[in-house]
N, C-alpha and C positions, 0 to 999 in steps of 0.2 A: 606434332600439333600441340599448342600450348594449353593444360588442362586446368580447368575451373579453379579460381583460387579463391577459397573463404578466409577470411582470416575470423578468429573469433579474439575481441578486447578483453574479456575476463573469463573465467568460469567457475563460477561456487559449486559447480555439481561433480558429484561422483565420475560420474563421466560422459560424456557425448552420443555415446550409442545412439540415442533416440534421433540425435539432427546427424550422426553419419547416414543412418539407415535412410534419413529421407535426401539426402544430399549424396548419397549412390547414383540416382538417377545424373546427375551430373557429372558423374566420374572427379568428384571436386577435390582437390589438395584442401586440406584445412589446415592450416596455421595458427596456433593460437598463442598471446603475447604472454611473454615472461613476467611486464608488469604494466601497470594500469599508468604508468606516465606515456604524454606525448609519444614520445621518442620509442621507448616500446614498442607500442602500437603501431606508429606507423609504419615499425619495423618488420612487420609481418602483412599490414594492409595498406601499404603503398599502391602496392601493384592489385590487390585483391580486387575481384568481379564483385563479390558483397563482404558485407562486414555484420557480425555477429557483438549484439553487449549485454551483458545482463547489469552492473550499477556501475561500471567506468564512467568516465564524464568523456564523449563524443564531442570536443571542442570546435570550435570553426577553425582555430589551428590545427586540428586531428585532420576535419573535415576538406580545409585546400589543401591537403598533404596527400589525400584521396586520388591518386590520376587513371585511375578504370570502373573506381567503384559505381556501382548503379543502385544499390540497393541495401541498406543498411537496416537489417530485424533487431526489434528489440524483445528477448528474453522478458517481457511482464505486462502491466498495464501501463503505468504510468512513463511518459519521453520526457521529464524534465530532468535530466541528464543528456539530451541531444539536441544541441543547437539546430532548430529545425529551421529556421531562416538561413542558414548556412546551405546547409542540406539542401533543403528546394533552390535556393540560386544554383550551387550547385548540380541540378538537376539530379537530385539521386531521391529517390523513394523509399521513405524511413515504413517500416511496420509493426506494428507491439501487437499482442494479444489479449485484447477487451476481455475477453471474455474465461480467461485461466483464473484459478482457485475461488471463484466464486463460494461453493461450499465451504471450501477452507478458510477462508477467510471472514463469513457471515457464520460459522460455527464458532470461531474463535472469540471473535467480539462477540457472543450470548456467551461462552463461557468465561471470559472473563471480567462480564457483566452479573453473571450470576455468581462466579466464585468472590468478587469485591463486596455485591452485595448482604451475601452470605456469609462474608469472612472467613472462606475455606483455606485460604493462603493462611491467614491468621491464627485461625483456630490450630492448625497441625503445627504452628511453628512453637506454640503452648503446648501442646502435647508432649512433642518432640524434644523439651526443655523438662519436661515432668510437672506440667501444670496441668490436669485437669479440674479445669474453671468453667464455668457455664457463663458464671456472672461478666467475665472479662470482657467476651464479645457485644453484651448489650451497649446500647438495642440495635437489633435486626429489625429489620421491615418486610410486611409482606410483599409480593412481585406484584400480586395481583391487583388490578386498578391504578396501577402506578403509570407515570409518561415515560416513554422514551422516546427521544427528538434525536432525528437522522439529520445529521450535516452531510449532506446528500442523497440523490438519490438515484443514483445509477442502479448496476447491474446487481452490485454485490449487495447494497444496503437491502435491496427489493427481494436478494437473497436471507436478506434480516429478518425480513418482515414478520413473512408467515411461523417462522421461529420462534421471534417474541408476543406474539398473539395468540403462540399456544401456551406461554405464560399466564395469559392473561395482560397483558400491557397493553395501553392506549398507546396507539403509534401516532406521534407527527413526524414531518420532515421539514427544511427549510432546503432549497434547491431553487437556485432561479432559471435553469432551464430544461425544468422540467416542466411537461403541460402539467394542468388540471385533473387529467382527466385521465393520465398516470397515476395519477396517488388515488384518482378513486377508484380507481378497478383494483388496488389495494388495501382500500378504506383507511387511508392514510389521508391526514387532513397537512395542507403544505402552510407554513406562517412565513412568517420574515424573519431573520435571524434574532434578534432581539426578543422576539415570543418564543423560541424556542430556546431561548437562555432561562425565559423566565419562570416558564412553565414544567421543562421536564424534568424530571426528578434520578432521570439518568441520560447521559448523552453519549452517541455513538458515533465518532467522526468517519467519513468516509468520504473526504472534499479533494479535489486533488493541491499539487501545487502549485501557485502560481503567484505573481508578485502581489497580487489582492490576496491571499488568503496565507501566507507569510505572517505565524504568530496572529493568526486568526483568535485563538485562545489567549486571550494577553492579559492583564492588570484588569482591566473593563470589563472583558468579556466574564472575567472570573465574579465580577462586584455582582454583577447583575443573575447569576447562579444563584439557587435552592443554597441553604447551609449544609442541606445534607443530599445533595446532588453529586452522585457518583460521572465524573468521565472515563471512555472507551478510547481509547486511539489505535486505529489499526491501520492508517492511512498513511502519511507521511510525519516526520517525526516534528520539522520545522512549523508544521500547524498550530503546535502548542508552544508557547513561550515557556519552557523548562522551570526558569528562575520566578516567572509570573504562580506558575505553578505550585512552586515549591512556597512559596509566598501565601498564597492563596490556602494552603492546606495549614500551614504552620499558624493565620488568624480567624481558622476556620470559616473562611468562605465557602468552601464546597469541604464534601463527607470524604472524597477517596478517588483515586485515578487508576486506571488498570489499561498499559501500554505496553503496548510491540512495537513500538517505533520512535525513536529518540534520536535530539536532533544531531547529537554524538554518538556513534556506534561503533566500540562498543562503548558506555561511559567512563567518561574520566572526572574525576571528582566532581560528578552529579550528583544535584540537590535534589534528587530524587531518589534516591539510594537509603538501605536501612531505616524505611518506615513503615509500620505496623498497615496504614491504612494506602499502601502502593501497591498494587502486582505488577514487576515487570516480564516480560518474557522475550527472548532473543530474537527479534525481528522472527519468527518462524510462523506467522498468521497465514503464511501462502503456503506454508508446503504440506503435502503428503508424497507419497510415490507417487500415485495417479498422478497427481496435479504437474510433477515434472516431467513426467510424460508427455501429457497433454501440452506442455509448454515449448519441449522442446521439438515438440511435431509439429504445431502449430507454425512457430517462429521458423522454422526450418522450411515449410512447405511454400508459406508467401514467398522466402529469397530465391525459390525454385521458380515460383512463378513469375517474376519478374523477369529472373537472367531469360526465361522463357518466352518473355516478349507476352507472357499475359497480364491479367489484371488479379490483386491480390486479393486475399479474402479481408486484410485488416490495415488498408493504407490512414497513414497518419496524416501526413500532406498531398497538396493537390500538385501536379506539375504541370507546368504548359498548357 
């Protein structure tokens, strides 16, 4: 009898444990691709019952190459690495996990909202050179009474919230589809994106991607920033126009930018590189243990349910 075949497209993780453990039940082959091209992939998940990705690009070339597949997990939140029109003609059912590193990722954007603000990047790189200077860092500001405006307002910003409000920060959000009456049971007040350029004195993106929000942070969006309005990006790296950016800081439009996510990774001659008022950090806003756990259980368990002939706990598209 022919036994279960996963193929998995990439894997950044130490190792699979977590989704063998749950893909036991299926007594499943796992196959995972040498590299992230086409050809690769298909060369493991031609024949595959599901297909596993964590940031390959799942092309509609990947995707007709597909002749068993039913069910295709994605390793995170965001699918825009999976041709999801492909897929549902297709008839296969993609699934990601809404709702992984929540913590981790609404911890990170406060920390590296509070370390920007603070200039703790800065400060230790003076130290660490033999400068103890007080005077270098001025001025600091205090947290308290300050805005901070959420470009979005999903799972994880909502995970912000209560965070920065034990700062003391005024929270808005700009989200258009979220109700009313979401942000008030947060006491978050929602504006339109243009007031929450204008108004917050730090910003935290948290919007996904998608052809409208594509260098959402552009040349404009930067005019219309605070001079000394710090940005957050923990989201997608393409959000921000890099070079709008690096622009933006060099005729002091906005105070300081502190990102985990660039639209180059890892960078190559970014204009955002060796500046006093940047923190970068290596794409790592999602991870802890737990949280790959949690991930690879998750992502693991819906492709169970599918080959299962049930219904998943985190379907992307609808079929039929």
């Amino acid at each position: 009898m022919r036994k279960t075949l996963i193929a998995v497209a990439d894997s950044p993780f130490v190792n699979l444990q977590p989704t063998e453990k749950v893909l036991v039940s299926l007594d499943a082959d796992i196959q995972i691709a040498k590299q992230t091209t086409p050809e690769a992939i298909l060369e493991v998940a031609r024949e595959a019952d599901g297909l596993m990705v964590t940031f390959a690009n799942i092309s509609k070339e990947i995707i007709q190459g597909l002749e068993r597949c039913k069910v295709i997990g994605r390793y995170g939140i965001g699918v825009d690495n999976i041709d999801l029109d492909a897929a549902t003609e297709a008839g296969i059912q993609v699934c990601y996990v809404p709702d992984y590193c929540q913590d981790e990722v609404s911890d990170h954007a406060m920390t590296l909202l509070v370390g920007l603000a603070r200039k703790i990047t800065y400060s230790n790189s003076l130290v660490q050179q033999g400068r103890w200077d007080a005077k270098a860092v001025a001025p600091i500001y205090r947290l308290r009474g300050r805005t901070l405006g959420l470009v979005g307002l999903g799972q994880i910003p909502q995970s912000v919230v209560p965070k920065a409000q034990a700062f003391g920060l005024n929270v808005i959000a700009s989200d258009p589809f979220v109700p009313e009456e979401v942000a008030k049971n947060f006491d978050v007040e929602l504006v339109d994106f243009d007031s929450l350029l204008e108004r917050s004195d730090y910003i935290s993106v948290h919007a996904p991607l998608t052809d409208k929000t594509h260098h959402l942070f552009s040349k404009d969006a930067f005019q219309k920033m605070k001079s000394e309005a710090l940005l957050i990006n923990t989201a997608r790296g393409p959000l921000v126009d890099d070079q709008a950016l690096a622009d933006a800081l060099d005729g002091g439009q906005i105070g300081g930018a502190a990102l985990d996510v660039l639209p180059i990774e890892p960078p190559v001659d970014s204009p955002l590189l060796n500046r006093d008022n940047v923190i970068i950090t290596p794409h790592t806003a999602f991870y802890s243990v737990e949280a790959l756990v949690d991930l690879q259980t998750k992502a693991a368990e819906d492709v169970v349910s599918v080959l299962n002939g049930q219904t998943p706990r985190y379907p992307v598209n609808k079929l039929g």
